[in-house]
GUMI-469268 format. One line per 2 residues: number of its first residue (from 0); their letters; for each residue x, y, z of C-alpha. Coordinates in pm, 1 decimal, padded with zeros to 6 digits. Example, Ala and Ser with C-alpha at 12.3 -4.5 7.8 and 13.67 -1.06 7.14 Angstrom:
BEGIN
0> as> 01230.0:-00450.0:00780.0  01367.0:-00106.0:00714.0
END
This chain:
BEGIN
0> xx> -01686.0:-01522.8:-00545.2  -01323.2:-01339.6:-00481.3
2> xx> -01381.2:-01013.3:-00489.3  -01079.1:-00873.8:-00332.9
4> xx> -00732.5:-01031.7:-00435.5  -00413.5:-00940.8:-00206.6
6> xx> -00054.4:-01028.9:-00285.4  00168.5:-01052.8:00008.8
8> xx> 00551.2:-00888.7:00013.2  00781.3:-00645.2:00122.4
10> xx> 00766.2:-00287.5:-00026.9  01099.4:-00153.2:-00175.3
12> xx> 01343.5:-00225.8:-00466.3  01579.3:-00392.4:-00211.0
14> xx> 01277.0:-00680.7:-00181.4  01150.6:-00672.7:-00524.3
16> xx> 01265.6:-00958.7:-00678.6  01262.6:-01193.3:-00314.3
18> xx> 01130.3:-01511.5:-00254.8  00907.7:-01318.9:-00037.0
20> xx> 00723.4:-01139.3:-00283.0  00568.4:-01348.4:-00449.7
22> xx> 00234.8:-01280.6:-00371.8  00356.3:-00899.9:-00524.9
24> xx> 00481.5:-01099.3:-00851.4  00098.4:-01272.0:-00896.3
26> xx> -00127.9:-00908.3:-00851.6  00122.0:-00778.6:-01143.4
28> xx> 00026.7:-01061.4:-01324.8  -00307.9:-01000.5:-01242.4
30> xx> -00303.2:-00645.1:-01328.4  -00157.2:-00688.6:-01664.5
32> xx> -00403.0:-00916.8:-01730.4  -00680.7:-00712.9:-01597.4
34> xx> -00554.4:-00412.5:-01799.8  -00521.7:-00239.7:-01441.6
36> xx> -00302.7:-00001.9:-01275.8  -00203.1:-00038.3:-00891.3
38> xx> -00179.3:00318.3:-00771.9  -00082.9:00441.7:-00370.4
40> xx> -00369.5:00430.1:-00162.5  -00263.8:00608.0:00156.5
42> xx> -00610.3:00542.2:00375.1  -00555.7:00157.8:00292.7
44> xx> -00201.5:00158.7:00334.6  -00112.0:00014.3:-00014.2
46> xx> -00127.9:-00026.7:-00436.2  -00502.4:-00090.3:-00538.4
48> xx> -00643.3:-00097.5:-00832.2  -01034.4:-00124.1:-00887.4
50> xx> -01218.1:-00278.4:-01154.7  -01540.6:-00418.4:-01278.2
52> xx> -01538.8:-00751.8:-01426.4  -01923.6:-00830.4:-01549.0
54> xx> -02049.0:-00544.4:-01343.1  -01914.7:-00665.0:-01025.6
56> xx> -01631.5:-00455.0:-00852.9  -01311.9:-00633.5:-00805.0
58> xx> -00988.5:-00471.9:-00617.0  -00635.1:-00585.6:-00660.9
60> xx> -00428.6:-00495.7:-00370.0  -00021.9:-00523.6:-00241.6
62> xx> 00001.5:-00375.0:00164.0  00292.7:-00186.9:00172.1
64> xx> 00300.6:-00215.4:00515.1  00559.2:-00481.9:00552.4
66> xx> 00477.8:-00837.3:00543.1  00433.2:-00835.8:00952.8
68> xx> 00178.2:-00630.1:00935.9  -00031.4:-00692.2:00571.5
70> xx> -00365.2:-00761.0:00778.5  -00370.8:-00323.1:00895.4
72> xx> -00439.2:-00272.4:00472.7  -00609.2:-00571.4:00402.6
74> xx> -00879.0:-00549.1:00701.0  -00919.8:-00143.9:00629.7
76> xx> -00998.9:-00198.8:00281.7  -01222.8:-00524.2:00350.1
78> xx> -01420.7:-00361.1:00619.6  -01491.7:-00001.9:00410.2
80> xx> -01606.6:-00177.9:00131.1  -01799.3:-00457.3:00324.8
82> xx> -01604.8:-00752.8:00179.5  -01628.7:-01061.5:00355.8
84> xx> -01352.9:-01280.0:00439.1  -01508.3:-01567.5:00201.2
86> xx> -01441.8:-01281.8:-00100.0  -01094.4:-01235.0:-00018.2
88> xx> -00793.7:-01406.2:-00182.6  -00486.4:-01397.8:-00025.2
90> xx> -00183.0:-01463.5:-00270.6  00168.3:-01552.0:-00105.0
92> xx> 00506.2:-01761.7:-00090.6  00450.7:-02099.8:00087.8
94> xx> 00801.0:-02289.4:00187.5  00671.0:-02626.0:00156.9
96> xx> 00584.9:-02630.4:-00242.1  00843.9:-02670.0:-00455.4
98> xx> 00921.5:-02399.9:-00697.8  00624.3:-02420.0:-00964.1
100> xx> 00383.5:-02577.4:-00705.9  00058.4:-02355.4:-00655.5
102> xx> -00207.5:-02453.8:-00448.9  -00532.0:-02320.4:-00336.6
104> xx> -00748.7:-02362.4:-00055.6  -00988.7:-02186.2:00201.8
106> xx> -00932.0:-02134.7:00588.8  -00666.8:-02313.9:00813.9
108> xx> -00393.2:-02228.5:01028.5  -00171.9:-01943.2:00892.4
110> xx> 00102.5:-02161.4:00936.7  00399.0:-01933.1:01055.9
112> xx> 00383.5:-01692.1:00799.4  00417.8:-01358.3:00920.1
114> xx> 00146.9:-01195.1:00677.0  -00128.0:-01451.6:00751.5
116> xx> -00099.6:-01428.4:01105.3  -00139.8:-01031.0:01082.9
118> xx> -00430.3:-01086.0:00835.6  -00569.4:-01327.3:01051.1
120> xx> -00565.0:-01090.6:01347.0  -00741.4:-00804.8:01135.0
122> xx> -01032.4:-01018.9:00960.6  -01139.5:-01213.8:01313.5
124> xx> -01135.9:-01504.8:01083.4  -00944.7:-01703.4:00883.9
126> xx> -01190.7:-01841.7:00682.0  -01018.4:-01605.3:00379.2
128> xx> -00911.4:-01819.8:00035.3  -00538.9:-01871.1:-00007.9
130> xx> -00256.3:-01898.6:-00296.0  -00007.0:-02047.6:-00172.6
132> xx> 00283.9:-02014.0:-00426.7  00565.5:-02304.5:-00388.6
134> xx> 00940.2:-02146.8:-00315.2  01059.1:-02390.3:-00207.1
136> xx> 01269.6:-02505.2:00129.9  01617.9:-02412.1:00275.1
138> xx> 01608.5:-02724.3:00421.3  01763.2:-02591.9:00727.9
140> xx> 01488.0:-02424.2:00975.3  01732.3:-02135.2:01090.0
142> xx> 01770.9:-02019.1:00743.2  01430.7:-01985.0:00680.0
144> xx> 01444.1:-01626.6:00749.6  01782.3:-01553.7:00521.7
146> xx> 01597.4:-01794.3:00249.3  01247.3:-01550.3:00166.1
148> xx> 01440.2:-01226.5:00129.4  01669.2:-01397.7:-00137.5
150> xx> 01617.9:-01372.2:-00487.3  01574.1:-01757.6:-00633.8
152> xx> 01816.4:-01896.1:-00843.4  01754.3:-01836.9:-01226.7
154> xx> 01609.3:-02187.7:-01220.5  01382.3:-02151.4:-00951.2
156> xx> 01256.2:-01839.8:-01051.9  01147.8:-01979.9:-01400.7
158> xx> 00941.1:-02229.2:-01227.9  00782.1:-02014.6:-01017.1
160> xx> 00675.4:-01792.4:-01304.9  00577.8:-02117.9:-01477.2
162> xx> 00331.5:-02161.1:-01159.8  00223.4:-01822.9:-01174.3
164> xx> 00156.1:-01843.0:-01535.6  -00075.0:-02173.2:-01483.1
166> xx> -00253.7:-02012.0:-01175.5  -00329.9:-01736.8:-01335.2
168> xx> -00555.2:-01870.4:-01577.5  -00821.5:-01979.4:-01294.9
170> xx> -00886.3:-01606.4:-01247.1  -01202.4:-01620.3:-01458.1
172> xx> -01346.3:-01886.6:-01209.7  -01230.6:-01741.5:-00867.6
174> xx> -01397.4:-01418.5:-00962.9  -01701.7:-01633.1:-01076.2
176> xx> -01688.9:-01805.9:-00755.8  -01635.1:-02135.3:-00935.0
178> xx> -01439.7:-02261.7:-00672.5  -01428.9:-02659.2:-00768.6
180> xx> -01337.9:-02525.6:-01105.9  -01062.5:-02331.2:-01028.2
182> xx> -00935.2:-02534.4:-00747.4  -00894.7:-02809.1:-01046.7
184> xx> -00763.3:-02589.8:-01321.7  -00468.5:-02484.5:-01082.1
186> xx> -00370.7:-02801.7:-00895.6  -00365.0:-02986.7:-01277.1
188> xx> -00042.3:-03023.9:-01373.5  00077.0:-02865.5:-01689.4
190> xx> 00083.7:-03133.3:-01953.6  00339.7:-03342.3:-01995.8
192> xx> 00556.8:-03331.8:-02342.9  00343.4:-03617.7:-02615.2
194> xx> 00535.8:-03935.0:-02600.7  00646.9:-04033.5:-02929.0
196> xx> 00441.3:-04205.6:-03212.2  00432.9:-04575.8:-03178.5
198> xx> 00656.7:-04777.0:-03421.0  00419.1:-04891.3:-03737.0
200> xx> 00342.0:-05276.2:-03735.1  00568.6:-05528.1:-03838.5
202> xx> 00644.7:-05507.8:-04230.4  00481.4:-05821.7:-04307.9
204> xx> 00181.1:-05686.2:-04128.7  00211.7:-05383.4:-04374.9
206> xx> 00201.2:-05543.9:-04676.7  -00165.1:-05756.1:-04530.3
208> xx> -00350.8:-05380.7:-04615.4  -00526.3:-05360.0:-04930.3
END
């Protein structure tokens, strides 16, 4: 069961509305959801908010630490409150979704990203849960770094709200720890628009009925 969720970003209005912050834009989401409030929280070095959900104790949490160094709040909060990595969901941007694409899984590599690897370093493990949230690719390696501290184009933005939107409906499960069935609610695609009614039969067919 997820008892801790983090969102990964940047503190500051200047990288508010970034690529980068996604993992900010889901814990809102989250929040609003929750009916929750993320207020400072200087001895874990971030927003929290705490909660109970069926008389178990959930925290919402955004480091404002700077992404590079997200696992100093995540790890001080985890290890007071004796949360093991296995509770802990780690929301963020992920370059090689498209915009929209969400995906969830546990452990692995932290792939380059800047947060993860600090998280990583903190915990001693990486056998945390992850978000990833699609942003999509520059396509160009040497812009990566331009790319995440960009606001997305209108476009892009919508779809990654769209993804947010559909991930966020799992949250049920992960606290739960229905893992299958949230895994499956967020990697199903949204339905697709119904196809049109088939034409009737043939006239002559028609006129057959009693």
């Amino acid at each position: 069961m997820i008892k801790l969720f983090v969102g990964l970003g940047n503190p500051g209005p200047e990288y508010e509305d970034t690529r980068h912050n996604a993992g900010f834009w889901w814990i809102d989401a989250l929040a609003r959801e929750l009916k929750v409030t993320l207020v400072p929280e200087r001895s874990y070095w971030g927003l929290m908010a705490r909660t109970a959900i069926h008389g178990q104790n959930v925290w919402l949490l955004q480091p404002q630490t700077f992404m590079n160094l997200s696992g100093k709040s995540v790890g001080t909060l985890a290890r007071f409150f004796k949360i093991q990595p296995e509770e802990i969901l780690v929301v963020h941007d992920e370059l090689d979704f498209e915009p929209g694409q969400v995906k969830l899984k546990r452990g692995g590599s932290h792939g380059g990203h800047n947060g993860l690897r600090d998280i990583h370093a903190q915990l001693g493990s990486a056998d945390y849960w992850r978000l990833r949230v699609g942003i999509g690719h520059p396509g160009n390696k040497a812009d990566v770094a331009h790319w995440v501290l960009k606001k997305p184009a209108p476009d892009q933005l919508k779809l990654i709200e769209d993804g947010i939107a559909h991930s966020l409906k799992a949250w049920p499960e992960l606290i739960a720890g229905q893992m299958d069935k949230a895994t499956l609610a967020i990697h199903t695609t949204k339905p697709q628009r119904p196809k049109p009614p088939r034409k009737p039969a043939t006239d002559a067919a028609a006129t057959d009925t009693p």
